[in-house]
ZADO-98277 format. One line per field, with one value per residue (C-alpha): residue number from 1; x, z, y. Coordinates in steps of 0.2 Angstrom, whole numbers, plus 5000, padded with zeros to 4 digits. Layout:
residues N
nr = c(NUM	...)
xx = c(X	...)
zz = c(Z	...)
yy = c(Y	...)
end
This chain:
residues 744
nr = c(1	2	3	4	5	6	7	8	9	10	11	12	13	14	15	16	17	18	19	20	21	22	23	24	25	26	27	28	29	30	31	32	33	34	35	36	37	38	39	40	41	42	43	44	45	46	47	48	49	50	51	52	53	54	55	56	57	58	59	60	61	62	63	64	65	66	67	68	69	70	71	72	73	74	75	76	77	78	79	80	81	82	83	84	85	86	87	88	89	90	91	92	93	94	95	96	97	98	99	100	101	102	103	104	105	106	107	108	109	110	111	112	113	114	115	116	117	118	119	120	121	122	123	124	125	126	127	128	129	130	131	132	133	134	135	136	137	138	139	140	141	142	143	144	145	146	147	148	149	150	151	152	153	154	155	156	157	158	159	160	161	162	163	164	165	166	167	168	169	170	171	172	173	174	175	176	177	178	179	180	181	182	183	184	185	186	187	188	189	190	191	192	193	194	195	196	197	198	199	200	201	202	203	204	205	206	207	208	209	210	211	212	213	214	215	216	217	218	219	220	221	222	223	224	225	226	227	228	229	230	231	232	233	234	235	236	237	238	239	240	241	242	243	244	245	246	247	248	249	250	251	252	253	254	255	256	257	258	259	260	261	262	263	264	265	266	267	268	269	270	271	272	273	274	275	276	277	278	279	280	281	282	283	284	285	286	287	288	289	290	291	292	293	294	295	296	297	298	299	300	301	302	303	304	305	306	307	308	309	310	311	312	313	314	315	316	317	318	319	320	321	322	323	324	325	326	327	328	329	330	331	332	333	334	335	336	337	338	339	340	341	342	343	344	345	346	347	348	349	350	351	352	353	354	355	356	357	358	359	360	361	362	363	364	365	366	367	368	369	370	371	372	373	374	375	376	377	378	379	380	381	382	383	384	385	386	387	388	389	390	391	392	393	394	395	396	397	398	399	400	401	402	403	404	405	406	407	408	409	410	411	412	413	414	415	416	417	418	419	420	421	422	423	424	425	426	427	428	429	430	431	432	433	434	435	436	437	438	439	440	441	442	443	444	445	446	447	448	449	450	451	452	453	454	455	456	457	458	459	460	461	462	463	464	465	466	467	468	469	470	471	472	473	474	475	476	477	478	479	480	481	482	483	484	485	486	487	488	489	490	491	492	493	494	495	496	497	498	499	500	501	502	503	504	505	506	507	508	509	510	511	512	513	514	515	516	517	518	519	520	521	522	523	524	525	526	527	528	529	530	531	532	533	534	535	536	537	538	539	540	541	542	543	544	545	546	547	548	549	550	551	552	553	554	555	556	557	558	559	560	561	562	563	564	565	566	567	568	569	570	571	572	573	574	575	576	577	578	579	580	581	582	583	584	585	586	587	588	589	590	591	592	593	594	595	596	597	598	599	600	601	602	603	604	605	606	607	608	609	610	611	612	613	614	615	616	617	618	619	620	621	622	623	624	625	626	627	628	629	630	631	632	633	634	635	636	637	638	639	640	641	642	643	644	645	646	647	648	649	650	651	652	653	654	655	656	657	658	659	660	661	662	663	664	665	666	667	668	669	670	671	672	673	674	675	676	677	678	679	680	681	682	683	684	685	686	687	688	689	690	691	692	693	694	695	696	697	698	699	700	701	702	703	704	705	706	707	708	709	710	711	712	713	714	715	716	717	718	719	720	721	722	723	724	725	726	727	728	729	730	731	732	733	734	735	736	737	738	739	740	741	742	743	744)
xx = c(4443	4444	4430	4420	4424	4422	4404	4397	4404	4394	4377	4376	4391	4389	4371	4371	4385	4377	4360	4370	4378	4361	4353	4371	4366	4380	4394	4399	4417	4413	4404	4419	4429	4419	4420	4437	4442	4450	4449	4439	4442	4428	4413	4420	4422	4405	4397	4409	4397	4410	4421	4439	4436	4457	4459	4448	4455	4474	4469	4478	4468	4467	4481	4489	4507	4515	4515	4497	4491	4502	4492	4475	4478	4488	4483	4467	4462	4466	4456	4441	4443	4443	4427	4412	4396	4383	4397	4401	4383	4371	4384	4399	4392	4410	4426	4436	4448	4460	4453	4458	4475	4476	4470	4482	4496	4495	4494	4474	4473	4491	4486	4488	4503	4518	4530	4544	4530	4526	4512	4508	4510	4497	4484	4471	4467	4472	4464	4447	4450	4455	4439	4427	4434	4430	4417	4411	4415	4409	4401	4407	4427	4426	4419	4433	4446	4441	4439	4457	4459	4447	4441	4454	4466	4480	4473	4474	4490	4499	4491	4492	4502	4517	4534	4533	4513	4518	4533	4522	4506	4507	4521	4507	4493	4500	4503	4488	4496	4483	4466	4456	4439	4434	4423	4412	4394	4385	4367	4361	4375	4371	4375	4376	4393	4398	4387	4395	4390	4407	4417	4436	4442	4460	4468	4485	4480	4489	4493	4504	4512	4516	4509	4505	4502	4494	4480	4464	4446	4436	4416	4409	4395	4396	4386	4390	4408	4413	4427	4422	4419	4435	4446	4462	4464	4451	4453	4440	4432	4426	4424	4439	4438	4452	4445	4459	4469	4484	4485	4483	4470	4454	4443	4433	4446	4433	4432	4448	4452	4464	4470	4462	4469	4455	4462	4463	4455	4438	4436	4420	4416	4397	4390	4386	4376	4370	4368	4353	4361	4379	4394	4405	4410	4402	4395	4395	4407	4408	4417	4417	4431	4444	4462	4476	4489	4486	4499	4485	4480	4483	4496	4501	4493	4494	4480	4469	4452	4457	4446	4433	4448	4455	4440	4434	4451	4449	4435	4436	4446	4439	4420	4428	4434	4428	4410	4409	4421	4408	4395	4401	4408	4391	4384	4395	4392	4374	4375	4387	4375	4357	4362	4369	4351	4342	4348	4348	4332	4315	4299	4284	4296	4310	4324	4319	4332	4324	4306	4305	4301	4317	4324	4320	4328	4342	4345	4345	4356	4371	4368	4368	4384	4393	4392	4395	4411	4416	4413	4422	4438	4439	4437	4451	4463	4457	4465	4479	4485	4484	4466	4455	4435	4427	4410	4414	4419	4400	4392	4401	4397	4378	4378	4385	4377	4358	4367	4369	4352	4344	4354	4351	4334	4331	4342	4330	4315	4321	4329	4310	4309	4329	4331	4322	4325	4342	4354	4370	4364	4359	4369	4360	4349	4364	4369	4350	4350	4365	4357	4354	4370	4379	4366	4365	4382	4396	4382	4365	4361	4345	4356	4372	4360	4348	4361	4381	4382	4374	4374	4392	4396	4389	4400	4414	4416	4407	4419	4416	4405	4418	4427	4413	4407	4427	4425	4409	4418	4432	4438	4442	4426	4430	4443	4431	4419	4433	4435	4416	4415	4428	4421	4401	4404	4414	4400	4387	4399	4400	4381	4378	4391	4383	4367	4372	4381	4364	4354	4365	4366	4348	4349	4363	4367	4379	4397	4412	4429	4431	4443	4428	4426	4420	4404	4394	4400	4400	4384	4383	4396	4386	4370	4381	4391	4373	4366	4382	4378	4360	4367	4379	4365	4351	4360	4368	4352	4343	4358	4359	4339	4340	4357	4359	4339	4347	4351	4332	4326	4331	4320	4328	4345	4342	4338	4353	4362	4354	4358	4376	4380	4372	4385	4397	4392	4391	4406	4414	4403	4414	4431	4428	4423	4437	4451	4443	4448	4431	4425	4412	4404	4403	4393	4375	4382	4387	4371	4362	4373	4374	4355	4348	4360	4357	4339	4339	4349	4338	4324	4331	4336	4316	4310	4321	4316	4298	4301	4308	4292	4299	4294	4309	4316	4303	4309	4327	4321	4312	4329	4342	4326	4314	4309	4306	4315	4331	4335	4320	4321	4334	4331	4321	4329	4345	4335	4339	4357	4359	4352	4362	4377	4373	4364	4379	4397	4403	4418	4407	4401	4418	4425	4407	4410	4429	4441	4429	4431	4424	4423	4427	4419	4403	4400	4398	4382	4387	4403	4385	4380	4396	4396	4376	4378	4394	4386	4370	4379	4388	4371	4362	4364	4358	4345	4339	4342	4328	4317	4312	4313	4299	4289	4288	4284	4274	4280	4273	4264	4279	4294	4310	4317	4306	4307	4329	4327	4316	4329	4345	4333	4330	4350	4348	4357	4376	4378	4391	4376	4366	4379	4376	4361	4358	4374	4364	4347	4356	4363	4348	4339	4353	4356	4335	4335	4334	4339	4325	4327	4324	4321	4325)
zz = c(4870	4863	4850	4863	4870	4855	4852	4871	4870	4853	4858	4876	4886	4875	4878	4897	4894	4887	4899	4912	4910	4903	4920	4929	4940	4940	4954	4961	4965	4984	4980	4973	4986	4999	4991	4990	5008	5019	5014	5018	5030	5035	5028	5012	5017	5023	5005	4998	5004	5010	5023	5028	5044	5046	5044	5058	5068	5065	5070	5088	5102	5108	5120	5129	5131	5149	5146	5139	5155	5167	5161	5164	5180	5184	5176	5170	5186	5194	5184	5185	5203	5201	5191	5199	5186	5195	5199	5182	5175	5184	5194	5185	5166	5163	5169	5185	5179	5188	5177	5161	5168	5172	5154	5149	5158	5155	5137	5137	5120	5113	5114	5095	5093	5092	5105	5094	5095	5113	5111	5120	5103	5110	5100	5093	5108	5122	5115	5117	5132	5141	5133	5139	5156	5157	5149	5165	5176	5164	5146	5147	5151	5137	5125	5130	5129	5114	5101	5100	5096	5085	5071	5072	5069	5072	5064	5050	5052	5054	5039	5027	5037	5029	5040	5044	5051	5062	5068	5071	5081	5084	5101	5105	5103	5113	5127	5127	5122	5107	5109	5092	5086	5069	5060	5048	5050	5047	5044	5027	5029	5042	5037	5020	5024	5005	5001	5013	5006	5015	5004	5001	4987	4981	4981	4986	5003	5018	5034	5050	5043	5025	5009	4992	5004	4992	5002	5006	5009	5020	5024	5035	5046	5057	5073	5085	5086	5099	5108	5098	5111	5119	5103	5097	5083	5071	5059	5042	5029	5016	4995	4988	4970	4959	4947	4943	4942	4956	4962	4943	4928	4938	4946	4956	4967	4978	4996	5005	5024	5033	5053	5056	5073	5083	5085	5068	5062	5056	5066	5079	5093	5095	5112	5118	5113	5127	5121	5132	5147	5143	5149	5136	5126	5111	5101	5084	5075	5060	5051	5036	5025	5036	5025	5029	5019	5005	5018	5031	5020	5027	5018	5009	4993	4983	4997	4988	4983	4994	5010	5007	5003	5018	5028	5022	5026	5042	5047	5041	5060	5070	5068	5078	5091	5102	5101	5101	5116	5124	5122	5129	5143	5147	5143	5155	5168	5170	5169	5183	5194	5188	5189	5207	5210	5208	5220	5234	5230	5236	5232	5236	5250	5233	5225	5210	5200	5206	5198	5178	5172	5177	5173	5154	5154	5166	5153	5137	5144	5150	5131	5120	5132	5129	5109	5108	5117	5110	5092	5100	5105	5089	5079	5088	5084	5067	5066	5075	5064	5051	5043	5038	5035	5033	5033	5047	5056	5050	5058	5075	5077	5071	5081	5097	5097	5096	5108	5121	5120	5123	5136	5146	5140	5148	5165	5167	5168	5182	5191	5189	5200	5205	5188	5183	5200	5195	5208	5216	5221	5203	5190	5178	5173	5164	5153	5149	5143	5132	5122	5107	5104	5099	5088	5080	5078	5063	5054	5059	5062	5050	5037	5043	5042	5025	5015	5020	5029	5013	4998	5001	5005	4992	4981	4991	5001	4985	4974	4958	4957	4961	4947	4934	4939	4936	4918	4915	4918	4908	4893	4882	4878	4868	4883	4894	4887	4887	4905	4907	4900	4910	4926	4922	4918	4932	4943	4936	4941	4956	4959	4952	4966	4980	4974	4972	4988	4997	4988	4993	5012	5013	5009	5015	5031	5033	5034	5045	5046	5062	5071	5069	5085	5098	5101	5109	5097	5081	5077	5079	5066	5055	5055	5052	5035	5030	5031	5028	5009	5008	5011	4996	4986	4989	4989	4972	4966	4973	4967	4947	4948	4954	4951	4953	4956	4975	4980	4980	4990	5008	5016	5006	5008	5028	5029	5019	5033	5045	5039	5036	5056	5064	5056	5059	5076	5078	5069	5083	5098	5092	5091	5107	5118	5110	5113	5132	5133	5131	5149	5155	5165	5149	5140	5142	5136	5120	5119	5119	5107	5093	5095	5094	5083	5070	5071	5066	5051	5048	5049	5039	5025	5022	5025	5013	5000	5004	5001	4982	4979	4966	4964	4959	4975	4985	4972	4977	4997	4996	4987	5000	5016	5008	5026	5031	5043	5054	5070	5083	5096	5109	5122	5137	5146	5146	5155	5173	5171	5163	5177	5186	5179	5184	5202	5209	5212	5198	5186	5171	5181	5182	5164	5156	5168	5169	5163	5169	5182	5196	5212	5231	5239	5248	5247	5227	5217	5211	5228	5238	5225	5227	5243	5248	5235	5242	5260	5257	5249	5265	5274	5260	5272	5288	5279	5273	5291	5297	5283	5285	5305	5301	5291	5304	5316	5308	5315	5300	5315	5322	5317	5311	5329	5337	5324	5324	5345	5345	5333	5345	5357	5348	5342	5326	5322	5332	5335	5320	5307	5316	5313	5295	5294	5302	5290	5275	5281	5280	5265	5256	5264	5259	5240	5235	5242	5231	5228	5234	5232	5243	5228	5210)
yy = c(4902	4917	4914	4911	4925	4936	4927	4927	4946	4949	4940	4943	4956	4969	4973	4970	4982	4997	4993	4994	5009	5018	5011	5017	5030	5048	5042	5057	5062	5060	5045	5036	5042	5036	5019	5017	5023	5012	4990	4976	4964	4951	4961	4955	4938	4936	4943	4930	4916	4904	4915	4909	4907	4906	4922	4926	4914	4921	4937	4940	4945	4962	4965	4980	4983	4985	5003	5006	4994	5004	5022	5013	5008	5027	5041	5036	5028	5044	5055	5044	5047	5065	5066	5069	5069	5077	5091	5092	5095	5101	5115	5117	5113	5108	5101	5106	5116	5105	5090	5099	5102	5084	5079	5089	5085	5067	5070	5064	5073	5065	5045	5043	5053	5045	5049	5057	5074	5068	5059	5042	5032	5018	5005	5007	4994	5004	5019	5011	5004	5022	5028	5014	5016	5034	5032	5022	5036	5053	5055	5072	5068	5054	5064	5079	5063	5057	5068	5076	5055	5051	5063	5079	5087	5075	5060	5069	5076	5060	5053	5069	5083	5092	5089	5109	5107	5092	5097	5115	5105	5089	5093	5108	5095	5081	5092	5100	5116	5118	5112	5105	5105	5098	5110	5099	5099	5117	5121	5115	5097	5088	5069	5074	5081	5082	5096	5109	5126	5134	5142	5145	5157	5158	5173	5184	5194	5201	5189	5194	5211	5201	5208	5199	5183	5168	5162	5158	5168	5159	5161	5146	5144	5126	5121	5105	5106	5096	5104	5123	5131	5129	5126	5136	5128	5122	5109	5116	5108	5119	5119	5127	5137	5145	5154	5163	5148	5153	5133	5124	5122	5118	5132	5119	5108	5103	5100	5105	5104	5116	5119	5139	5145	5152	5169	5174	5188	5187	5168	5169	5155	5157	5151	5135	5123	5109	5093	5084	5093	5084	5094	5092	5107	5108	5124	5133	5146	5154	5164	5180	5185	5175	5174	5163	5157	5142	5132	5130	5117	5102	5092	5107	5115	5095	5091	5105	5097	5079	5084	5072	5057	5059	5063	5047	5037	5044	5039	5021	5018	5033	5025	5009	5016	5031	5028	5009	5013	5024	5015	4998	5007	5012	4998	4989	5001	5001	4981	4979	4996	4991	4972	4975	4986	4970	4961	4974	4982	4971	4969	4959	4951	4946	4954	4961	4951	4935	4943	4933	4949	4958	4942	4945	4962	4959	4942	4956	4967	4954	4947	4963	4970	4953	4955	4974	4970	4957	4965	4980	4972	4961	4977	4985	4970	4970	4987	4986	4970	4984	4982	4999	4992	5006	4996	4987	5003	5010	4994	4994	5011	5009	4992	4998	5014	5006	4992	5004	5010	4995	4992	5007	5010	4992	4996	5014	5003	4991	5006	5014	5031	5028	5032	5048	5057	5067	5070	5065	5048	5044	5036	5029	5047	5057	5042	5039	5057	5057	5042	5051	5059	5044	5039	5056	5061	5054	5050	5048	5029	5030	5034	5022	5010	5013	5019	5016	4998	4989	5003	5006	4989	4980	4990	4988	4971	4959	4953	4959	4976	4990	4981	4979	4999	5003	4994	5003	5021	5018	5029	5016	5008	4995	4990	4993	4979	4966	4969	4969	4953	4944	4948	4949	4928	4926	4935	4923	4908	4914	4916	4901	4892	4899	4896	4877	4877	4884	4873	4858	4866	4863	4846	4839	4852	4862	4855	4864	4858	4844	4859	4873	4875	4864	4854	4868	4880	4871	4873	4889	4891	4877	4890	4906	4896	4892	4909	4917	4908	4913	4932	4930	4923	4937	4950	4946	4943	4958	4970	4962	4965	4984	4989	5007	5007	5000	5017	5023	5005	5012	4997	4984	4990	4992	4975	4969	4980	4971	4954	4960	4968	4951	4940	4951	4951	4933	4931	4943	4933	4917	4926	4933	4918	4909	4922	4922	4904	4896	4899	4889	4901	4912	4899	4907	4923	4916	4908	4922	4930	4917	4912	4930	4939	4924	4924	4942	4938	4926	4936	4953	4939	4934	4952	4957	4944	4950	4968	4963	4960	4946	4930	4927	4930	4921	4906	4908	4910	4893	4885	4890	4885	4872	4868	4886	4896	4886	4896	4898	4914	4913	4897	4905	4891	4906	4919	4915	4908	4926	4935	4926	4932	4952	4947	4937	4937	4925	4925	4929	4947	4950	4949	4954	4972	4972	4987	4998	5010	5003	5015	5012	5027	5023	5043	5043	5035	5020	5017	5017	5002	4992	4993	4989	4975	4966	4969	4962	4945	4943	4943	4933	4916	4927	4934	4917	4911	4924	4922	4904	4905	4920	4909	4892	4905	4913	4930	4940	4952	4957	4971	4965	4969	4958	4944	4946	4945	4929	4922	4926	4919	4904	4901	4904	4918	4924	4940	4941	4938	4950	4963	4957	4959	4977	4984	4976	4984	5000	5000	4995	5011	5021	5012	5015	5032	5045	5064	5078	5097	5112	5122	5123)
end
């Protein structure tokens, strides 16, 4: 063996070895760092071609403790309650100040921290689910609620803080004491947040009275700091430079991070900025020849030059779990509001949900909500069983973001003019406006989606390229080229199995074991094995064709990324129906699911192999499908049972729009809904009574007053159905009525 070895490594390794490291683009500190934060999980199961679907199936089902449940149906209950939206942005542009004390009280901002610093200590479960529910109610509270949570100062605390900084803020934090903002975008690094021109210099200074003070200089300028405006503590990321060498030999350590208190000498808090009219306290700050103490650093000066590390392992949960939280929350609401809406509201003598057009769009929004939530609570388990996907994390929160768009972009256009008149009696118009902060913010979605999901992942999830990169970057060259060639023969076998598995799928079908499943599932799981396999095989071939030339093919890579967040998304849709229980009623649902999140994988798989512009590719294409394409568009046959779902009382409505805030009060916008809707499905039977009495009568002439007397007059309606009828009539007036303004 080993002169085999020594001959394939003479004649063949050792010049794909140096090609491939003169075609090797420059990886950048950051760049590794990014690639190595947090682990795969079923991202790298899926570029493996032949996924274990057991460990999916042994991953427990997102479940709250007695404790997390009791605070959802208490305290945050209670502050939905207390939130009024239109109050919040249009008069107040900010919370009650008895909301803040609320949030503060119940330690809101303490839901991560354990309770030993008097924090909450809850999942990463139950801190999506607070989220999503008040998301339901206020984009603005969520937002307040989330970000001490997600990306902050405590998150980084607990994984890197020194005992003296967490005994110091974590208590103050929890108890809303302190308030944090994290300070990392700035005018020239927007998503490109490695190439922050703030600047740290090391140096001996004066701090509280204290002379000869080894510390820090500071000079930033940052903009959209959620929470800034408000903040007393900041948590900072800047580049830190020595060159007189007080911390060690380098000059350059690199991005560091540190926790600035607000009211130190030399910090400004600019004024606000206001982010599509949102409420939410966000704003910009700066600050010139700040000093503080090198112990401001957080984790102590050993953290010096680590920022981007631990930014990066950060963010490998937060991208999980406040925005996907968010945007299913809203999701959820508008389909349980709009969904209602189409029922109540009539036209051309119909409810508009019984209309095939709105039946298309109220069918796409009951779809896309069911998979965003279900890839949202099977993400959330995934991390609390322990996993960190950091690609997965970038997926769900690209995914749920562009979910949540299409979903209320869709709601606006059956809500029509009760859409984009704002005021009180309108609940959809302030969500429709926040849109494009969740798709802007922790990285722009363009760039989620052109350069991380695939870019990153390819490098990341796949079996052997991190390590074939790591053998290309080492030192020792001639041990380098052993390792090379080890793993470029066992990436060529394993190219070559997948691409005979494919093959053979094509032929022979697809095979799953007899317990995959059951019989209306199985095939679903049948397509995604097969397509899962034609993944594996494109994108090896497409990366060992461009290698580092991938980075410069955004197009290409965006439709690997594509192809990559629809199986996860079905994988998810599969999970989720089965952790549910397999509910009949939830069938269509996962219909839609499976069928459309396949056939856009299918799709991004051959617009990818188009835009390689190989024949090669094409050739490979035609092996893996020699009968062409093998999922159709989702069944239109789905479209009314979907409907359906969002236009009646069923148990499908209830767990599609459950575990949000669901309000009682037929004073507030979407109470009025609840109420109009549950009142005109009592009278649905009267109505229909009515309807068909005005029809063989052919009483179209005459008012409704007229036609309801004939009716009592006739015994077909008891006075009990005409009470019915009169209090649905009244709530449908008072449901499509909309806001009007003396002056503005």
């Amino acid at each position: 063996m080993s002169f085999i070895k020594s001959l394939r490594t003479t004649l063949i390794s050792r010049h794909l070895y140096r090609m491939m490291q003169h075609s090797l683009p420059a990886i950048s500190q950051t760049e590794q760092e990014a690639l190595t934060a947090g682990n795969t999980w079923w991202d790298a199961e899926l570029f493996s071609g032949q996924p274990d679907w057991k460990k999916l199936d042994q991953l427990p089902a997102a479940r709250l403790t007695e404790t997390e449940q009791a605070f959802i149906d208490g305290p945050v209950e209670t502050l939905c309650g207390m939130l009024d939206d239109w109050d919040i942005t249009y008069h107040r542009h900010d919370l009650p100040p008895e909301v803040w004390d609320f949030i503060k009280q119940q330690r809101f901002c303490g839901i991560i921290i354990p309770q030993q610093y008097g924090g909450l200590a809850f999942s990463e479960f139950a801190h999506s689910q607070i989220v999503m529910k008040i998301a339901s109610r206020s984009t603005t509270a969520a937002v307040t609620v989330m970000v001490p949570n997600s990306l902050g100062p405590a998150k980084l605390l607990l994984a890197y803080g020194t005992e003296q900084q967490k005994n110091h803020y974590l208590p103050r934090l929890a108890r809303g004491q302190d308030m944090p903002a994290f300070a990392l975008t700035g005018p020239k690094a927007g998503s490109d947040a490695s190439a922050i021109p703030d600047s740290g210099v090391v140096c001996f200074g004066s701090y509280q009275g204290e002379d000869h003070v080894l510390g820090m200089r500071l000079n930033w300028e940052k903009r959209y700091i959620t929470l800034g405006p408000v903040a007393t503590v900041l948590g900072m990321a800047f580049r830190l430079y020595d060159p007189d060498h007080l911390l060690g030999e380098e000059e350059n350590p690199g991005i560091t991070l540190a926790l600035i208190p607000t009211d130190t000498e030399g910090v400004s808090i600019g004024q606000r900025h206001l982010p599509m009219e949102s409420a939410f306290q966000n704003g910009p700050n700066w600050g010139k020849d700040v000093f503080v103490p090198i112990d401001f650093i957080i984790g102590g000066r050993e953290r010096a030059g680590q920022g981007w590390r631990m930014l990066m392992q950060c963010l490998a949960t937060g991208r999980a779990i406040s925005l996907p939280a968010l945007s299913v929350g809203s999701s959820k609401f508008v389909c349980r509001t709009t969904g209602a809406y189409a029922r109540i509201r009539e036209q051309f003598n119909l409810p508009l949900g019984y209309m095939e057009g709105i039946e298309d769009v109220l069918a796409r929004m009951a779809g896309e909500t069911y998979v965003l939530d279900a890839a949202r609570q099977v993400t959330c388990a995934a991390l609390d069983n322990g996993e960190k996907p950091a690609i997965i994390s970038a997926i769900l929160k690209y995914k749920t973001t562009e979910g949540m768009r299409r979903v209320i972009n869709d709601a606006m256009d059956i809500q029509g003019g009760s859409g984009i008149c704002l005021g009180p009696m309108n609940y959809i118009g302030r969500l429709y406006q926040v849109i494009p902060i969740g798709i802007t913010v922790e990285g722009a979605n363009i760039l989620t989606r052109s350069l991380m999901i695939f870019g990153q992942g390819s490098v990341r999830c796949h079996p052997f390229v991190l390590k074939e990169l790591e053998a290309l970057q080492m030192q020792d060259k001639q041990q380098g080229l052993s390792l090379f060639d080890d793993l470029i023969w066992q990436h060529i076998a394993f190219f070559v199995r997948n691409l005979l598995r494919g093959w053979c799928y094509s032929i022979t079908g697809t095979h799953v074991p007899a317990d995959r499943g059951n019989n209306m599932t199985r095939p679903y799981y049948k397509k995604l094995q097969r397509l899962t396999t034609a993944f594996a095989v494109m994108a090896d071939f497409t990366l060992m064709r461009l290698g580092g030339g991938l980075k410069r093919k955004e197009r290409l890579s965006g439709q690997f990324a594509d192809v990559l967040s629809n199986l996860y998304l079905c994988s998810c849709a599969l999970k989720h129906f089965k952790n549910q229980g397999c509910q009949q009623e939830d069938e269509p649902l996962l219909h839609w699911a499976c069928q459309t999140r396949l056939f856009l994988t299918q799709e991004a798989l051959f617009k990818a192999a188009t835009l390689t512009k190989s024949i090669a590719a094409r050739s490979l294409l035609f092996l893996l499908f020699p009968l062409g394409r093998i999922v159709n568009p989702v069944d239109d046959g789905l479209t009314p049972e979907l409907a359906k779902i969002l236009i009646t009382k069923n148990p499908a409505r209830q767990r599609l729009t459950e575990d949000i805030y669901i309000d009682k009060k037929p004073e507030s916008a979407s109470g009025r809904v609840e109420q109009a809707f549950n009142g005109i499905l009592q009278a649905a039977s009267a109505e229909r009574k009515l309807r068909q009495f005005k029809k063989q009568n052919k009483l179209e002439e005459k008012s409704i007053e007229q036609i309801i007397d004939e009716a009592v007059k006739n015994n077909i309606l008891m006075p009990e159905e005409i009470e019915l009828i009169n209090q649905a009539s009244q709530a449908r007036a008072s449901t499509i009525g909309v806001d009007s303004f003396e002056k503005l």
